[in-house]
Structures are given as structure tokens and as C-alpha cells.
N, C-alpha and C positions, 0 to 999 in steps of 0.2 A: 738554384744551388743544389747538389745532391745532398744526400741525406748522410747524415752524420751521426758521432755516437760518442760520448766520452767511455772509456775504460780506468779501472781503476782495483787494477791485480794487486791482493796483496802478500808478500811472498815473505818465507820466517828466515831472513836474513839480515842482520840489522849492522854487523862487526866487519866481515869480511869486504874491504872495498872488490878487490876482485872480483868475487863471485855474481857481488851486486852490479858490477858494472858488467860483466857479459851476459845475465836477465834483461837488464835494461835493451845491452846492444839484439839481443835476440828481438827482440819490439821490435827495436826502430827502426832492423833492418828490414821490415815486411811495407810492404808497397802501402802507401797510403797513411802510415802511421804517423802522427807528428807527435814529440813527446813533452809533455808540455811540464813535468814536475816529476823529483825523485825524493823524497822524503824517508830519510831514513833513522833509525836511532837504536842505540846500543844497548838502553836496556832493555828496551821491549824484546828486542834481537830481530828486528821484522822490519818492511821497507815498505810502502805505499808509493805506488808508481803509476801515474798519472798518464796519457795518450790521448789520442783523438781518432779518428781512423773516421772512411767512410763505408757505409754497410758493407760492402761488398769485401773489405780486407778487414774487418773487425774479429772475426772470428778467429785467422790468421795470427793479427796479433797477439790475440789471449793464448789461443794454442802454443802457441811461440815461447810466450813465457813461461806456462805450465812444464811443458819439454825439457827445458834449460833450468829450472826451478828443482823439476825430478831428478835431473841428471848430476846436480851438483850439491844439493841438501839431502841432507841424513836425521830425520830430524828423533832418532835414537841416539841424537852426539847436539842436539838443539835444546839451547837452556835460554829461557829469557822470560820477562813478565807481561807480556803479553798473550791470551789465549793462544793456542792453535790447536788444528787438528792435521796440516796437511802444510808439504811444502812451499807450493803456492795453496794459500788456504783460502781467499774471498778471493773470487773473481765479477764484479758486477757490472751490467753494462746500463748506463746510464742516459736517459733523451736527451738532446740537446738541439736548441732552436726548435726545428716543426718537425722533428723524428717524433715518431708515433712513440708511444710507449711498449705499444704490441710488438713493434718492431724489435726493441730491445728484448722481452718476452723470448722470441722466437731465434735471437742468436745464443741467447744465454740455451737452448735447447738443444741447437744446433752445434755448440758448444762445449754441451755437456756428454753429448753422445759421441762427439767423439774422440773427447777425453778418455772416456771408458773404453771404447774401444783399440783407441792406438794404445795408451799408453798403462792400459790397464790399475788405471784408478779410480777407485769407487766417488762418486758424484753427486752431490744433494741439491737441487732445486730449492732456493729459499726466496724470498720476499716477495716481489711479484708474479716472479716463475714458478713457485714452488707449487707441486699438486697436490699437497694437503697444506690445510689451514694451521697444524701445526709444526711447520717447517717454514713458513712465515717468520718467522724469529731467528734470525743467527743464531743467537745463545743458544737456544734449544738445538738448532742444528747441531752446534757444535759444542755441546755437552759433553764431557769427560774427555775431551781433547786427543791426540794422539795416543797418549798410555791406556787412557778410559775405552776408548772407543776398540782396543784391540782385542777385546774379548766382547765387545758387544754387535761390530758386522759380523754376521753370520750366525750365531746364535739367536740374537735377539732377532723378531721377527719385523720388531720397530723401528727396527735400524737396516733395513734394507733399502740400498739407496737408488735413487730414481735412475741411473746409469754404472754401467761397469760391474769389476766382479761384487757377488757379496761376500767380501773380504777384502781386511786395510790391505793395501800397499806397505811393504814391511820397510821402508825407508822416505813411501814419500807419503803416507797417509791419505786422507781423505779430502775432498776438497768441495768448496760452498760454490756454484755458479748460480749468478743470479739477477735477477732486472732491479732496478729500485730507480726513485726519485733521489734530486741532489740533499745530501745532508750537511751536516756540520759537527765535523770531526774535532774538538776539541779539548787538550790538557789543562787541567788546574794544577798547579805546585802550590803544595800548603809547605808553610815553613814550621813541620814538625816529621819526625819521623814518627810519630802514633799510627804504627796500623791494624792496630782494634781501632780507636776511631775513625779513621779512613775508611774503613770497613764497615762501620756502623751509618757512617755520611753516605758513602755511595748506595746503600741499600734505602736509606731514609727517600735518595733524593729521586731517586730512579722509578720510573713506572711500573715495574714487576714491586717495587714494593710498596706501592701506594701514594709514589709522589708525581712529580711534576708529568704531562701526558708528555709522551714523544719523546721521553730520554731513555738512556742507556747511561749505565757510570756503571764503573767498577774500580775496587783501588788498585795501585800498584807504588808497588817499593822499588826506587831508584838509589840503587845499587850506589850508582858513581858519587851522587849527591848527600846521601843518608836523608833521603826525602820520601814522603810517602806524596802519592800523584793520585788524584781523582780523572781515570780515561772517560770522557766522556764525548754522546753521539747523539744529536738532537736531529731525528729521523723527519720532523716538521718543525723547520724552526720558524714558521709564519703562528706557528700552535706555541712553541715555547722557543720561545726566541733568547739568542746566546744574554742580552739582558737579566731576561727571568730567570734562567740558570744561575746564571754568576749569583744576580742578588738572595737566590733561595740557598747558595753554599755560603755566603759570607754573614746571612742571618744563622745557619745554623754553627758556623767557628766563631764568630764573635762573642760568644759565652764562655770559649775554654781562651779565648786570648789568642790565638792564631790566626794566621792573617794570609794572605794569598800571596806567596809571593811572586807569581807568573805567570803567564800564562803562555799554550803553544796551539795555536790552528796548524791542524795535519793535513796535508794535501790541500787542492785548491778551495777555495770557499768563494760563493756568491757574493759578487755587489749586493743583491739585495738584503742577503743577511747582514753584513757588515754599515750599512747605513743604517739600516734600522734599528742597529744596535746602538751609531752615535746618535739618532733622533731621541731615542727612548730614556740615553742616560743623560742628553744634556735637555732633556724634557723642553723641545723645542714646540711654542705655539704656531699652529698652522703652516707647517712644512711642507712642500711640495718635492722629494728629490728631482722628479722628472721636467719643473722650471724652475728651480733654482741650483741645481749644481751644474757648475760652470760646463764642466767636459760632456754633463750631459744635452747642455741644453746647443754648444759647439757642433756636435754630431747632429743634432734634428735640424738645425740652419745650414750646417755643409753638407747634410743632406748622406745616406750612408753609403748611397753607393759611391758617391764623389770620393769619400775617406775613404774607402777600400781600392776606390781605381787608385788614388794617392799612395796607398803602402804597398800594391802591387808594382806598380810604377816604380817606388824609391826599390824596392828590394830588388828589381834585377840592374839599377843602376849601380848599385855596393858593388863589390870585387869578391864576393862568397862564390863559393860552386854555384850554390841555387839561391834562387829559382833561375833557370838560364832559358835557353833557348827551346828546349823541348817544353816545357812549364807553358815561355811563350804562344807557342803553336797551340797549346788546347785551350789556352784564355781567348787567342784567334777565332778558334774555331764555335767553341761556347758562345763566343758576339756574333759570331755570323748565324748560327742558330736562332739564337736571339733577336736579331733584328729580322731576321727572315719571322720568324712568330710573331715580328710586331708588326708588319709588314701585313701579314695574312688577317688578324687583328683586328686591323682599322679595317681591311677591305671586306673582312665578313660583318662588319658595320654599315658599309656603303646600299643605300637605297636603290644603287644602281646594277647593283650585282644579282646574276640570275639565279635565282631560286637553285634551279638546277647542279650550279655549281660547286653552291655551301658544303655538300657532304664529303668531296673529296679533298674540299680546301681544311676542313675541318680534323678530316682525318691527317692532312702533311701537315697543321700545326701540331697534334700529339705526337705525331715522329718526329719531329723538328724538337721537342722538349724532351721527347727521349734522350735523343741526340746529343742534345743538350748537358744534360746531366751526366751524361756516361763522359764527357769530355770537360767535363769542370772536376769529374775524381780525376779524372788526364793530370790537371795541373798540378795538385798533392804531388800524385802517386811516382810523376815523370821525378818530382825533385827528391823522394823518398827512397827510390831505384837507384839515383846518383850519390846518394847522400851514404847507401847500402854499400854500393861500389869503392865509395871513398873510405868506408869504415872497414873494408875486406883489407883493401891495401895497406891499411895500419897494422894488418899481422903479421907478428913477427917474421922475418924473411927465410929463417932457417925452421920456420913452421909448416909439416906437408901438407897442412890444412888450409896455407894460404892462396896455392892455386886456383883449387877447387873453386873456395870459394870466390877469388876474383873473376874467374871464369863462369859463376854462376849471375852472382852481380852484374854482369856486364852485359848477358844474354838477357835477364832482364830489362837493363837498361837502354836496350834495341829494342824491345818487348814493349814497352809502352808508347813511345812514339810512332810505333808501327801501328799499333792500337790507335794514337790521333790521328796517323793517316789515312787508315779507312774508315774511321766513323767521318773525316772531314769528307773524304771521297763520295760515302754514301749520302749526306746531309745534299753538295753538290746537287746528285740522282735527282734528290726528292725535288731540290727547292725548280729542277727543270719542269717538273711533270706539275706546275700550277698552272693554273685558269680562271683568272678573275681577278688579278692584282691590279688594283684601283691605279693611275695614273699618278696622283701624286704623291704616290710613295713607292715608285717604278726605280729610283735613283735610292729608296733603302733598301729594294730589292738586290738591286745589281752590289751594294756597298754590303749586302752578307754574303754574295757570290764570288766576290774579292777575299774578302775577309776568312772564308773556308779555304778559297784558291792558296791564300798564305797559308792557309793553319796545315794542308798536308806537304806544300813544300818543306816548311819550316820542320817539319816533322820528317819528312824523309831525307834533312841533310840530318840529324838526331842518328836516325836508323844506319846512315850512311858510315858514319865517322867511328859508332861503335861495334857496327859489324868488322869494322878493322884487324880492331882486336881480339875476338873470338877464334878460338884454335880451332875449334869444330866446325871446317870450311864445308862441308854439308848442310850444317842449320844456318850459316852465314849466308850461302846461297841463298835459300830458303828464303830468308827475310829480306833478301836483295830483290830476291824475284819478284816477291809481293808488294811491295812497295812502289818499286816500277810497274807493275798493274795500274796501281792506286794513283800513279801520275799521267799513265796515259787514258785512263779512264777519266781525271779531271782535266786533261787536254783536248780533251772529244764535246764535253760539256763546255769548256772555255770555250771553245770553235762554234757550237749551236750557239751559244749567247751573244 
């Protein structure tokens, strides 16, 4: 599977549906992105918005936001209780499954710079990205907020930030890019409007002021409710787990008579947090989640790839846009990879195989896994591209903006299936040029040379149908042309086989 990344912008708009929904659609219209939560609230005035992407369109994404965030927030006309310093203010990209943590590191970089650069806004490095040990801290980063920090870039010498001008942005401010591990974003509502002690709680409980390790709290006053809120963020909740939190605020309100009366988890949060939280409060003896809860222990007996061929399966069975046929074609092509690498595999096992041979077989298994991967982002990206397509077409029709962008959508949306066509075409190449494939696995050889044989057909009727509709019958050529390459290049390898 390629490599993947959660994202998790968060941008000072919490009121306006509008606005909030053309940030969002700026995401989702970038290749690869899937969006997976939108989390928003009015008094903070600020939106948490949740995606996936794989490395390769991650950065896209966040840029995306950032752009669309600048272009429509003022945050000299932004009031709410929540900190900020910058329109889109946190942007952190977060590992997920077997993404490196470095890897996140190096787009939150790549990210940052060219924030600065396009859109000229000043950029801080914070948590695992950050290049001083004291920009590790959000808070710190973003100390004195929009109004504070507008006499303190450029003057101050400590506030020079790791990208862009040194000087705020006079409307969209400054902004946090950053790597970090998953946390645990969560609200307390005490049923008092007290906030001198709300204020005095959050500082008791918080790490900077000598309490619990791994928290953040700060209060805030909820406007619509007459409630004072403890915002809080458990940076390691394996360290202080949402348990221990909760039970250290309700030992310390339980003396004035207040009581909790709710609570709100912001943006997505861990199974493993959340179980650990029922283990701990219904103080369960000798719990195992990993054999004893039902769905978990369903998944290790149906085994995980079986449940994923299964909702890959039902999902293009639905009647949705996506995942359709292009999607098809690079899950095609990813098995034929696939089983050509199993293939080569077992035979670089065999006792019988010449010495001589192993280095070049060795070497078409890492192409073959290259291959691989670059056409498993295919499957996202093809249904992110249509998905883009479909969201252009929902503008308004008497909007000049909504050609364009269908005509961009669409060129895309030719764009990646043309993409599965030649990584299936070149996979084809490789898997001719082996030597040594053990005999009885000659017939999983030939069933990945089928298997890629579909995945560029399948992909260049994709190319086919939406070169149609591209007005720009020059670049429609174009991709007509290549495509037709890519088929009678794998008609040439069909014929040798």
C-alpha cells in the first residue's frame, strides 16, 4: 500500500457555512485527498478539518486550504474564543499506518516553504518540524495571537519565522505548519459560567502549570450557552489518558459543587484511546481488547485483506460516481504487480534457481513494488479527480468560474488513468524481461500479465471517454496519442507471451 498521511488544517472560521464549505471543497478537490471529518463551532469561530491524502498530494492538499483560507478570511473582522494567529492557523501532518514520521517532518517543510513563498505568509515550524526546541510548543508559537504578534514579526528578533516574509500578512496572519503524533482533542462543559475558575482549573491542570504530563487546557466562555469550557489536548494520551484527565477536573470541581456537564471529542480520535478510556473506568480485570472485542477479533479471522477486497468489492457495486472503472484499472494493475512480486518471491527461494540469475530478478521485484505503489495512489486519486469533476459541475451555471473549472477537472480526470496506463504498460516491460520463474508458479506469472493486460485497457477506455469532453483538442490529442502507445506496446508483449 502507498504511503499515506492524515492532515488536519485548522482554519478561523467557525460561523460562515459558506466559506467553510469552499475551504473544505478546496481539499477535496486535489487528487488523492479523501476527507474524512469537518468539525466546526461557533464559538470558538474555527473549523477542524480532517483528510487523508497520499505523500505525493499531501502537500497540495494543505496548500489548497491555506490559499482559500487566505483568500476569504480577514482575521481583523475574526472574533471567537479560540486562540489564533493566522487564517488557516495549525496545519499538522500527522503518520499514519507505516508512514515514517520523517516523512511527515519533510512535507510539513516542503509545505512551509511554499507557503511563504506563493502566498507570502510568515511560517513557524512547531512540534516535530520545528528547528528550535522552543517552537516545539504551539502555545509558544503562537503567543500573542494575530493582534500580538503584529508588532512583534519584524521587530522582534525571536519572532523571525522559519519561512516567508518577516512580517504578518495584514489579513491572513501567520501560520503554525507542523509534524506531530495523533492526539486527543477534547471539551469539558462545566455547568457554571465561573471564569476566574475556569481559568484557575485550566492552569492547575495543565502541564505548563505543574499538572498532569501531556496536557494543554485553557478555558473558554461559550457565548451561546453562558458556559465556561475547559479546551483541552492530551499530546500522549497513553501518558495521560482522557480517563485521568477527566477524573483530575472532577476532583478538582467537586468542592465548589459543579459538575461536568458534557463533554465534546474534536475531530477524529483513536480506538485506542477510546477503549482505554472504557477499560479504565469500568475498571475491567484482565482485559484483552485485541481478543475480546468482537469486531476486533472478526477482522484477525476474516483476515484483513479479505475485509478490504470485501468493501472494495461492495463499493463499486453501489450506484455512487466512485470508485468506478478507472479506480478499477489500478487495483488491476496493483494485483498484477503484486502477484508478479509473489511470483518472483517464491522463485528467489527455489534451490533450483541459478545463482546467476537472483540479481536481476531481485532487482524486477523492487520495480515491480515501485510499480506497485504508484498505482494503488491510482485508485484514491482516479476517484478524487472524478469526485473534483463532479464538485466543479455543482457551480453555479451563470458562474464564469464554472468552465474553467470543469475543463480543468476533466483534464485531470484523463490525467490519472493515463497515468494507470503507463505504469500498467511499463510493469508489462519488466515482468517480460524475467529469468528464472520456478514452474509452478508459471500460471501466477501469466495471471499478473492478464491482470496488468486489463488494468491499461481498463484505463485507456477512462482516457477515452473523458478526452471527449476537453475543448482543448490539442492536449486531447495528446493524451489520445499516448495512450494508443501504451496499448500497442502491451499488444507486442501480449504477442511475445
Amino acid at each position: 500500500m502507498g504511503k499515506f498521511v492524515e492532515c488536519v488544517p485548522n482554519f478561523s472560521e467557525g460561523r460562515d457555512r459558506a466559506k467553510i464549505d469552499a475551504i473544505v471543497a478546496a481539499a477535496a478537490a486535489v487528487g488523492g485527498v479523501m476527507v474524512l471529518d469537518v468539525e466546526k463551532d461557533a464559538d470558538h469561530n474555527r473549523t477542524v478539518l480532517t483528510f487523508i491524502a497520499p505523500l505525493e498530494t499531501a502537500v497540495e492538499g494543505m496548500f489548497a486550504v491555506a490559499r482559500k483560507a487566505a483568500e476569504l478570511i480577514d482575521l481583523n473582522y475574526h472574533k471567537g474564543e479560540h486562540p489564533r494567529m493566522g487564517a488557516l492557523d495549525v496545519a499538522p501532518f500527522i503518520p499514519i499506518m507505516d508512514t515514517p514520521v520523517q516523512d511527515c517532518v519533510k512535507l510539513a517543510e516542503t509545505l512551509g516553504e511554499r507557503i511563504g513563498r506563493e502566498l507570502n505568509i510568515p511560517v513557524y515550524l512547531y512540534d516535530l518540524a520545528a528547528r528550535r526546541d522552543d517552537r516545539r510548543d504551539l502555545a509558544r508559537v503562537r503567543k500573542g495571537q494575530f493582534e500580538g504578534l503584529k508588532g512583534e514579526i519584524g521587530p522582534n528578533p525571536d519572532r523571525v519565522p522559519d519561512f516567508g516574509p518577516n512580517k504578518i500578512h495584514p489579513t491572513a496572519g501567520a501560520i503554525a505548519v507542523g509534524a506531530r503524533r495523533q492526539i486527543v482533542n477534547f471539551n469539558v462543559n462545566l455547568d457554571t459560567a465561573d471564569m476566574e475558575f475556569a481559568k484557575v482549573l485550566a492552569k492547575k491542570i495543565r502541564t505548563s502549570g505543574g499538572g498532569l504530563p501531556n496536557l494543554r487546557a485553557k478555558e473558554i466562555f461559550l457565548e451561546s450557552k453562558n458556559q465556561a469550557q475547559l479546551s483541552t489536548v492530551l499530546t500522549d494520551h497513553k501518558t495521560t489518558s482522557i480517563k485521568r484527565a477527566m477524573d483530575e477536573i472532577e476532583k478538582e470541581i467537586k468542592p465548589r459543587n459543579i459538575r461536568v456537564a458534557n463533554t465534546e471529542l474534536i475531530g477524529l480520535t483513536t480506538q485506542e484511546a477510546l477503549t482505554n478510556y472504557a477499560i479504565e473506568a469500568l475498571n475491567v480485570k484482565d482485559f484483552n481488547p485485541e481478543t475480546q472485542v468482537l469486531e476486533t477479533k472478526l477482522l484477525k479471522l476474516l483476515g484483513a485483506w479479505q475485509t478490504g477486497a470485501n468493501f472494495f468489492v461492495d463499493a463499486l457495486s453501489n450506484t455512487g460516481p466512485t470508485p468506478g472503472g478507472g479506480s478499477a484499472a489500478a487495483i488491476s494493475g496493483a494485483m498484477g504487480c503484486a502477484l508478479g512480486q509473489m511470483a518472483i518471491g517464491i522463485s528467489l527461494r527455489s534451490k533450483k534457481l541459478d545463482e546467476a540469475k537472483k540479481p536481476a530478478l531481485k532487482a524486477l521485484n523492487e520495480k515491480l513494488g515501485i510499480l506497485k505503489s504508484a498505482m494503488q495512489n491510482c485508485v484514491s486519486e482516479d476517484a478524487s479527480s472524478y469526485d473534483a469533476f463532479m464538485a466543479a459541475a455543482k457551480t453555479p451555471k451563470d458562474d464564469p468560474a464554472r468552465k474553467p473549472k470543469m475543463q480543468g477537472a476533466l483534464r485531470y480526470a484523463a490525467e490519472v488513468p493515463l497515468r494507470t496506463a503507463s505504469l500498467a504498460a511499463g510493469a508489462m516491460e519488466e515482468l517480460e524481461r524475467a529469468d528464472g520463474i520456478t514452474a509452478h508458479v508459471a500460471s501466477d506469472y501469466k495471471s499478473a500479465k492478464y491482470l496488468l493486460e486489463a488494468a491499461m485497457k481498463c484505463a485507456a477506455e477512462n482516457v477515452f471517454i473523458n478526452a471527449e469532453g476537453i475543448e482543448d483538442k490539442v492536449f486531447a490529442a495528446r493524451l489520445l496519442g499516448e495512450v494508443k502507445t501504451y496499448l500497442k506496446a502491451g499488444e507486442r508483449v501480449e504477442g511475445r507471451g
